[in-house]
C-alpha positions as CSV (number, residue, x, y, z in Angstrom):
1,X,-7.6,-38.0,-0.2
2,X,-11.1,-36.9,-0.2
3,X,-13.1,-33.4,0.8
4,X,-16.5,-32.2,1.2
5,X,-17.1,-30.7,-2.0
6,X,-18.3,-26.8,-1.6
7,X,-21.6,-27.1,-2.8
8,X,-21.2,-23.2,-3.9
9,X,-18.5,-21.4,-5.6
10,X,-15.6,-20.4,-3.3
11,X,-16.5,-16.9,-4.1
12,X,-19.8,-17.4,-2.6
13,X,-20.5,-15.7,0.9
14,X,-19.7,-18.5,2.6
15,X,-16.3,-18.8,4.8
16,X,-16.7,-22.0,5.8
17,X,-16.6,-23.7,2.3
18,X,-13.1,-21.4,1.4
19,X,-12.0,-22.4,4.9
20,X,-12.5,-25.9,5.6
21,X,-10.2,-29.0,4.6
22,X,-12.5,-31.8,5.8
23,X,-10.7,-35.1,6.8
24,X,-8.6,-35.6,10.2
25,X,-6.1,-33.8,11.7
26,X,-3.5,-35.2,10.3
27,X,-4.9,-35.0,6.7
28,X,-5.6,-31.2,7.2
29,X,-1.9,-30.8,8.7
30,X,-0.6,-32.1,5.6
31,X,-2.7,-30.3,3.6
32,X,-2.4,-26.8,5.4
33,X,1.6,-27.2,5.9
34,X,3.1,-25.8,2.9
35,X,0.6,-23.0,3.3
36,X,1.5,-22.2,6.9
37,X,5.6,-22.5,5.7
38,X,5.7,-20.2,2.6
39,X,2.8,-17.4,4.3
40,X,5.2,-17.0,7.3
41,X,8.5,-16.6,5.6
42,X,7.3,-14.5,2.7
43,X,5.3,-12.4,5.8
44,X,9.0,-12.0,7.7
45,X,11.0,-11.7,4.4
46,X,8.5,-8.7,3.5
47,X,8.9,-6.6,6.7
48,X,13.2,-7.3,6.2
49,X,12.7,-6.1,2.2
50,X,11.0,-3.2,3.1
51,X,12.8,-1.9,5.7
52,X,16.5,-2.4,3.7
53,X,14.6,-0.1,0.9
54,X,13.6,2.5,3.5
55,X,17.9,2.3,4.9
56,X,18.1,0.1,7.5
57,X,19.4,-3.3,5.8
58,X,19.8,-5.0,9.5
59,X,17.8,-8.1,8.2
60,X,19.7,-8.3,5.0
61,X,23.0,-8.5,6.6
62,X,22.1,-11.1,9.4
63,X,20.5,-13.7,6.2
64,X,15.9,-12.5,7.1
65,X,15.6,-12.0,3.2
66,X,16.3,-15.8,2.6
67,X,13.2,-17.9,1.5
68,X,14.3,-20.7,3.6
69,X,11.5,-21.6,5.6
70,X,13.5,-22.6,9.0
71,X,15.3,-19.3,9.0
72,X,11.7,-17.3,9.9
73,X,10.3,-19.9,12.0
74,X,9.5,-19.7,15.4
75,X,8.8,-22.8,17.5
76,X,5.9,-22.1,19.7
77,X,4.3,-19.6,16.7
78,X,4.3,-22.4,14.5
79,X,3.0,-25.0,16.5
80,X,0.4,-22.4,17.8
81,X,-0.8,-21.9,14.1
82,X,-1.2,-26.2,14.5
83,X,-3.2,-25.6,17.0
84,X,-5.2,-23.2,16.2
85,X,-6.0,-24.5,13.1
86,X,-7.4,-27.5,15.2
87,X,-9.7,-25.0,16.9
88,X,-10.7,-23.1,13.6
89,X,-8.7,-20.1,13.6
90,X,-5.5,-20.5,12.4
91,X,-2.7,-17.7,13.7
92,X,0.7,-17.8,14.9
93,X,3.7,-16.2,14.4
94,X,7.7,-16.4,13.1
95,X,10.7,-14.9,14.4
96,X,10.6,-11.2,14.2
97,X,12.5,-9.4,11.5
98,X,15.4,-7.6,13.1
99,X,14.5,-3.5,12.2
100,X,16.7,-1.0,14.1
101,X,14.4,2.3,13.4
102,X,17.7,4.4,13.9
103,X,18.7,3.7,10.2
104,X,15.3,4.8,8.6
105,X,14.7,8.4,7.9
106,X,11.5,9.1,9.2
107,X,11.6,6.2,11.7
108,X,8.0,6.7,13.0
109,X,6.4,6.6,9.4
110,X,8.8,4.1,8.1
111,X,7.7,1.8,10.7
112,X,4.4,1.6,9.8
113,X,5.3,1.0,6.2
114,X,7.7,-2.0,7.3
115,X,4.9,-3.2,9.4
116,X,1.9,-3.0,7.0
117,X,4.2,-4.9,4.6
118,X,3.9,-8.1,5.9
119,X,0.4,-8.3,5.9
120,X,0.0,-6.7,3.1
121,X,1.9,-9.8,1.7
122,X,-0.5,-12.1,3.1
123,X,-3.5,-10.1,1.5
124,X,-2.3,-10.6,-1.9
125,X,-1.1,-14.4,-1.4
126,X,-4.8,-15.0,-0.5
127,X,-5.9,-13.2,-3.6
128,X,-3.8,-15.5,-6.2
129,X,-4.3,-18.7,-3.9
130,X,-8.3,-17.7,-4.9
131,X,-7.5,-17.0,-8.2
132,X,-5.2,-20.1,-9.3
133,X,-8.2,-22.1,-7.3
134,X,-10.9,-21.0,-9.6
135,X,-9.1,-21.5,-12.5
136,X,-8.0,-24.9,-11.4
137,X,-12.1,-25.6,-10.8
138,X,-12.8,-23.8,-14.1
139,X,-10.9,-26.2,-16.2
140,X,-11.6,-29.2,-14.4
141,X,-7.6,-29.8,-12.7
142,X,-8.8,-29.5,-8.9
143,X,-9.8,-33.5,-9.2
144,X,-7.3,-36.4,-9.3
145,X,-3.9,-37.5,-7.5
146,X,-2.1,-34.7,-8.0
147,X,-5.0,-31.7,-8.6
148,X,-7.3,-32.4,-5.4
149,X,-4.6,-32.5,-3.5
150,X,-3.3,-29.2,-4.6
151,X,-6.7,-28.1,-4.8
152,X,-6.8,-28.3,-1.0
153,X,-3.4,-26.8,-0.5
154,X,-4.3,-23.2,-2.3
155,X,-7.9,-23.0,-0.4
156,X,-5.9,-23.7,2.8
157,X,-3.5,-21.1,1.6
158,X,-6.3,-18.6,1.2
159,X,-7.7,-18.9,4.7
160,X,-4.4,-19.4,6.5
161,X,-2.8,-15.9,4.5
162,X,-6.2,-14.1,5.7
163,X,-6.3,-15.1,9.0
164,X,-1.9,-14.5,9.6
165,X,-3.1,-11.2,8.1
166,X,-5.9,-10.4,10.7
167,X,-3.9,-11.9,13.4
168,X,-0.9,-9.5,12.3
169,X,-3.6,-6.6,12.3
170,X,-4.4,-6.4,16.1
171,X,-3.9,-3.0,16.9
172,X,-2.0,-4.1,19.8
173,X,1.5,-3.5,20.0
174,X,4.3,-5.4,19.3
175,X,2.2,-7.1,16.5
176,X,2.5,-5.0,12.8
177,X,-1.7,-3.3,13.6
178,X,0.1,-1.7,17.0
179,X,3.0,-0.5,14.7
180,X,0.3,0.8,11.7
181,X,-1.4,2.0,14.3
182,X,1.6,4.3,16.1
183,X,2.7,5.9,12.9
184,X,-0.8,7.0,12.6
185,X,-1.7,8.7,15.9
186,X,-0.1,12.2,16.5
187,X,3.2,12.1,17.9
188,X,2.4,12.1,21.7
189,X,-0.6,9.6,21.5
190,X,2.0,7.6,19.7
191,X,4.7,8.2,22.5
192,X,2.3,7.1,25.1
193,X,1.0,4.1,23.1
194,X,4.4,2.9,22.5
195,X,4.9,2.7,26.1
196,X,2.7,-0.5,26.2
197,X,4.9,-2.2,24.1
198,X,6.2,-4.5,26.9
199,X,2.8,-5.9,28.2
200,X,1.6,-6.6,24.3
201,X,2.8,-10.3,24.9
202,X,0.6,-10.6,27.9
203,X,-2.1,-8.9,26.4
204,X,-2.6,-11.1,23.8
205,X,-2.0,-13.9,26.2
206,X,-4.8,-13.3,28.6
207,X,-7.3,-12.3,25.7
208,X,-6.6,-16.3,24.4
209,X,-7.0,-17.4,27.8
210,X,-10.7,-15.3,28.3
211,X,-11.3,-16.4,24.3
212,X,-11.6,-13.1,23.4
213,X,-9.2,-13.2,20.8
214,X,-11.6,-14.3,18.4
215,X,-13.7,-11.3,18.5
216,X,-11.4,-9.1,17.8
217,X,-10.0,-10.8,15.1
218,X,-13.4,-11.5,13.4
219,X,-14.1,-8.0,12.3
220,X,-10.4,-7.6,10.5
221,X,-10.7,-10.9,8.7
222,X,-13.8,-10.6,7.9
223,X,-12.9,-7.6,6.1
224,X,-9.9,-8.8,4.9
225,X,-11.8,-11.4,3.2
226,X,-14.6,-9.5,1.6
227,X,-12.1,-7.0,0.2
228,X,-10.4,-10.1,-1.3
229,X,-13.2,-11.4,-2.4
230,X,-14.4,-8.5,-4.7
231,X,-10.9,-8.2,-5.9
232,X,-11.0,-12.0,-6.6
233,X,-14.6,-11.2,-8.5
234,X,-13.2,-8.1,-10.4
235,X,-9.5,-10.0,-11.6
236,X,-12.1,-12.8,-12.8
237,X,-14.5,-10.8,-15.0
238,X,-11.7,-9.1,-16.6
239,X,-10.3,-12.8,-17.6
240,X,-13.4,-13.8,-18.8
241,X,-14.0,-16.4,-16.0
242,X,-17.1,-14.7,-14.6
């Protein structure tokens, strides 16, 4: 099981040598699998963890909090993340975490905390992905059976938890940036922007049909990943590895 070899250090300013798995598809299926599992149920299992701190323990009581994979999946989100990752992007989606907003005390503003919490999840599953990668290429242990292998699994890990994050970002409601962005607007702008809740689906839709999903995900991962990458760089020279 063989990969081009970054010819830079994954904390170079390159995205495509973090990014890329090169074999086939099926190789890079394999590879990216256990990534795509553990970043989607610890994504949903965030938002249900959250909201039973803030009083509303609906996805605690009907099993969300469980790290079994197949209770978070979705069908069609996961075989879009397949696909996608075919086509170089990489997003898709799980089954929503039940939250009835009725239970929270502030149910605007703990909304947007519930929301931001699964990608905030994402963001720092990239970050140790990095981290345990460079170490693994600092002492040698990303070659061989078991470490290239494993190698490829936490670089995969670090795109795919980026892009679900950016993905999840899109200001666009129902997806957690729509709900980040309605606690932040004053409370009419939010009323009104909450109204477009039932045509997010199509929304999203038609901008993967025009392909301009891609540019308005490019900007948010792209900052996603440079903040991760200083964060990377700063967690590094404090270990001594830089």
């Amino acid at each position: 099981m063989r990969a081009r070899t970054p010819s830079r250090s994954p904390l170079g300013h390159s995205t495509d040598r973090i990014a890329l798995f090169s074999s086939d598809f099926l190789q890079q299926l394999v590879i990216a699998l256990p990534a795509i599992l553990l970043s989607l149920t610890l994504h949903e299992v965030a938002h249900g963890w959250v909201a039973d701190k803030l009083g509303d323990p609906t996805a605690r009581l009907l099993g969300r909090l469980s790290l079994n994979p197949l209770v978070h999946l979705d069908p069609m989100g996961t075989l879009a993340f397949v696909l996608s990752l075919a086509a170089g992007m990489g997003f898709g989606w799980a089954k929503p975490v039940p939250v009835d907003a009725r239970n929270l005390a502030r149910p605007r503003r703990d909304m947007m905390w519930v929301a931001l919490a699964g990608p905030a999840t994402n963001f720092l599953l990239a970050i140790a992905s990095l981290v345990v990668y460079v170490h693994m290429q600092r002492f040698g242990l990303d070659a061989g059976l078991v470490g290239e292998p494993l190698g490829l699994m936490l670089r995969a890990s670090f795109t795919i938890n980026t892009a679900l994050a950016a993905f999840n970002l899109i200001p666009i409601l129902p997806f957690d940036g729509g709900r980040i962005l309605a606690g932040l607007l004053p409370a009419r702008l939010a009323w009104q922007y909450q109204r477009s809740e039932p045509y997010g689906f199509f929304i999203v839709l038609g901008l993967i049909i025009l392909g301009w999903l891609r540019w308005i995900m490019w900007p948010i991962y792209t900052t996603l990943l440079a903040a991760e990458l200083a964060l990377v760089r700063n967690l590094l020279r404090l270990m001594g590895i830089l």
